[in-house]
N, C-alpha and C positions, 0 to 999 in steps of 0.2 A: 370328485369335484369339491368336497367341503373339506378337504385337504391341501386344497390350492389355496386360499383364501392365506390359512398363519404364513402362507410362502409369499405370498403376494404383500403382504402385510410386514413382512420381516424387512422384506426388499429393501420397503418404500422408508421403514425406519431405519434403517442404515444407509439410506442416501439424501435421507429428507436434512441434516445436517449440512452437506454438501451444496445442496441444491440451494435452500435458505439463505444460506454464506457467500455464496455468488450475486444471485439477486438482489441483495440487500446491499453487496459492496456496489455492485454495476449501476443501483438507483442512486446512493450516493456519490458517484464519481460523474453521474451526469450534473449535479449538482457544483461540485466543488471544482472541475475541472480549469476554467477561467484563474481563479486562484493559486492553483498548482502550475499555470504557466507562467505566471509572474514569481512562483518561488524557483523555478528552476534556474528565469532568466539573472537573477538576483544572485546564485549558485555559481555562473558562469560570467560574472563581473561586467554585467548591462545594467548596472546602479541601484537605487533604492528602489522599494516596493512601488513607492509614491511615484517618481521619475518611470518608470517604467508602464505601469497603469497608464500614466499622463501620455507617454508617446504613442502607446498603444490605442488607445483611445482617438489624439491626434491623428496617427497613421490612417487608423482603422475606422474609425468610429466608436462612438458608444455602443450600440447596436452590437457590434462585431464581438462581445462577449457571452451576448444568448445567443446569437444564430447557429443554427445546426452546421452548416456546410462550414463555415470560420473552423469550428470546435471542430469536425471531421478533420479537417484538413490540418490542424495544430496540434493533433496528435488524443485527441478523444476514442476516436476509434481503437489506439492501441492502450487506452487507459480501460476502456470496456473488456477491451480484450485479456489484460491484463487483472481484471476483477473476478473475468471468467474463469482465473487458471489461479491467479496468488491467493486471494478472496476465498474461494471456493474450497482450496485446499486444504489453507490455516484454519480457517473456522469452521469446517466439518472436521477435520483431522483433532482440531481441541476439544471438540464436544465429545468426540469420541474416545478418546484417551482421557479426558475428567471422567466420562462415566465410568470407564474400566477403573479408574484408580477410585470413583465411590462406592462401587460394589467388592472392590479390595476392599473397601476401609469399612467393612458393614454395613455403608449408607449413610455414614456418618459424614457431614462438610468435612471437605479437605482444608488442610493447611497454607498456609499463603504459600511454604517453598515448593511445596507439590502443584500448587497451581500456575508458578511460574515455570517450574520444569517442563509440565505442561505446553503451555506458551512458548515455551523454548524449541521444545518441537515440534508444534505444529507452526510455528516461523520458520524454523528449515525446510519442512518439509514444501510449505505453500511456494517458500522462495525458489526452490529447487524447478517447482512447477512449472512456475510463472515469471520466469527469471527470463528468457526469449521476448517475451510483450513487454519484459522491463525495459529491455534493453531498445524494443523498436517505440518507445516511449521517450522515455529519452533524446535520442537521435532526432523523430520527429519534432520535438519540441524544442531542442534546441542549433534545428538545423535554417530558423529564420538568421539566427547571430552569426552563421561562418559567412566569413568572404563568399560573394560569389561565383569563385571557381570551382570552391567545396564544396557547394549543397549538394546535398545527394537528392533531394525532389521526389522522396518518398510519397507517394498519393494518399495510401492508407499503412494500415497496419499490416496486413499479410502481402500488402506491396513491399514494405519494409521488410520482411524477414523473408521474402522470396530473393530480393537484393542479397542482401547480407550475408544468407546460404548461398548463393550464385557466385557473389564477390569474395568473399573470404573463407567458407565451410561453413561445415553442419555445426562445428561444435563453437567459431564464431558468435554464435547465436547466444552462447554462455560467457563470452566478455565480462569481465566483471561481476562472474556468480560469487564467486568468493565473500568482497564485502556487500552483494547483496545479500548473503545468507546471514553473512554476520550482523548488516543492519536489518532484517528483518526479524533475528532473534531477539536482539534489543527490543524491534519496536513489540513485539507480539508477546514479551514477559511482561512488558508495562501496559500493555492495553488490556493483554484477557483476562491477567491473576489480578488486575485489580478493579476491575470489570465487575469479575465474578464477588470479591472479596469484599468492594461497595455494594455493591447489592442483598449480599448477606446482611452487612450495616446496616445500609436505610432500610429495607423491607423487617428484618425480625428485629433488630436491637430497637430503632428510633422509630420503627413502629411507621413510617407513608405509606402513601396510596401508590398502586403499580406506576402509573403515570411519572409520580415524582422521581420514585425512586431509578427510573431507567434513566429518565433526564439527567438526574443527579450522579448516578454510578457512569455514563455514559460522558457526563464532563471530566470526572475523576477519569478515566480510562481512557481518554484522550489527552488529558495533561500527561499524563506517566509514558503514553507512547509518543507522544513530543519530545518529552523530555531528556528519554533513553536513547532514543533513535539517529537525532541531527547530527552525533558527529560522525557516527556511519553513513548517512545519507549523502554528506559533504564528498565523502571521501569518494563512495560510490559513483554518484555523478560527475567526480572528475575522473574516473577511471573510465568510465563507459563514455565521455564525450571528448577524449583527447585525438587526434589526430597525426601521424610523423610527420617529423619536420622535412627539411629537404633533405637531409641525409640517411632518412628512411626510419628514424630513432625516435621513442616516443618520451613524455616527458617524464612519465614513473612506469618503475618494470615494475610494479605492481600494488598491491592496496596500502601493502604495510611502507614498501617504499615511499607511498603518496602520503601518509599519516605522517612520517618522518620526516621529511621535505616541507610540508606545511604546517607544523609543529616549529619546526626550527623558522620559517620566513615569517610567521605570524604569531608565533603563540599558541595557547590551547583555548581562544578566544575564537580564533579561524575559525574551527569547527563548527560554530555557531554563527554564520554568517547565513545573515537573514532569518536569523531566530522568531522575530516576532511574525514574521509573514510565513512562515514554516508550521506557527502553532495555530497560525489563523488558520492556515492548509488543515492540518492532520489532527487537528482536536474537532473541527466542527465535522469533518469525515469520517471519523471514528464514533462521534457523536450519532451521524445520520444512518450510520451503518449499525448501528445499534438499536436504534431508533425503528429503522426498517424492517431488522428483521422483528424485534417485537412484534410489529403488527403484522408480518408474514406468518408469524405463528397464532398470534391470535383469530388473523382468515382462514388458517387451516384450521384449527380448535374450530371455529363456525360453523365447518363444513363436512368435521368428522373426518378432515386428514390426520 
């Protein structure tokens, strides 16, 4: 029996990264969720932030950006679900490859490139996860804007990937992993290694209090994954929401195709369409998700998890 215990105990610190990282992203995506549907629409050329909020609003109501069933129905459910599996994976998979690479390095702080490497893979790896709820995210959220012959009238989220496997395959379900892996390597070099890296800042050089310093490394860490990320995102959500025309042809055979096609009709401007409603999205997300798990870890510190 008093040999169960370091077992039980090992478990629970090799998942407790895991578990924390989901939580933390799912409390912030109830949050932010309203926001991210106005950047998508913006994405798929339904107008400015402003213009779009405003119709929505008109259509809908005001009301209709808290209510739970709106938010269910516009693709929340597969944003949770999606926190459950990308969330979960990148930030327990980073915590646990920073620790390996501190106990490599004597215990000594790591380097900023080893914290983005870092970053860099536990982005693939989350995306690789959570790349299926990407995808019934998407579709959901941008299936008010098709013609109505197109909707596909997804209910929820595992109504959506039960479709999708039914309608086109299993591997369907990975449409567009490509540049999601790619834009989520971007976004999770800029959010975790600098994350980690402000934190080291404000806490030991400049000397704040915990409080300040998560606020302040948590804005940093949000700017830098804003930053990196948009023109993967651009790209990404035109690949996962295109549709064949009538001749059964889609309109890019694929990410780098689409980068190249919109490069040349636009510029390298394109890519950041809808920039400012994009940082309003993923800085304050990043923010809250930071935010959250701090005090996930400070309730379990409380409780002797």
């Amino acid at each position: 029996m008093a040999g169960e215990k370091p077992k039980t105990g090992n478990v629970w610190n090799t998942v407790k990264p895991f578990v924390n990282g989901g939580a933390s992203g799912m409390l912030a995506t109830c949050v932010i969720q309203p926001v991210d549907m106005i950047k998508v629409r913006i994405q798929l050329g339904q107008g400015s932030g402003y213009n779009i909020a405003k119709n929505m609003m008109r259509d809908e109501g005001f009301g209709a950006f808290y209510k739970l069933l709106w938010c269910l129905q516009q693709g929340l459910s597969a944003g949770l679900l999606r926190q459950a599996t990308y969330t979960t994976a990148r930030l327990g998979s980073f915590r646990i490859l920073t620790n390996k690479a501190i106990a490599a390095n004597d215990g000594k702080p790591l380097p900023l490139y080893q914290k983005a490497l870092c970053g860099l893979t536990a982005g693939a790896i989350g995306a690789c996860v959570g790349s299926p709820a990407d995808l019934a995210l998407i579709r959901m959220q941008a299936d008010a804007t098709l013609p109505a012959a197109q909707r596909r009238h997804y209910k929820n989220a595992f109504h959506a990937l039960y479709r999708i496997t039914g309608d086109e395959g299993v591997l369907a379900l990975w449409k567009g992993a490509g540049p999601t892996v790619v834009r989520a390597m971007a976004l999770n070099m800029g959010m975790l290694a600098s994350y980690d890296q402000a934190v080291e800042f404000f806490k030991d050089t400049m000397g704040l209090t915990e409080a300040t310093t998560v606020v302040g490394a948590s804005a940093v860490s949000g700017f830098f994954a804003a930053a990196c990320s948009l023109p993967f995102d651009y790209v990404k959500t035109q690949i996962q929401k295109m549709q064949p025309d009538a001749s059964g042809k889609y309109a890019y055979s694929g990410s780098l195709d689409c980068f190249v096609k919109t490069f040349k009709a636009g510029g390298p401007f394109k890519f950041y369409t809808g920039f400012p409603v994009y940082c309003v999205r993923i800085a304050p997300h990043v923010m809250m998700t930071w935010i959250f798990l701090n005090q996930i870890q400070k309730f379990e510190k409380s409780i002797g998890l």
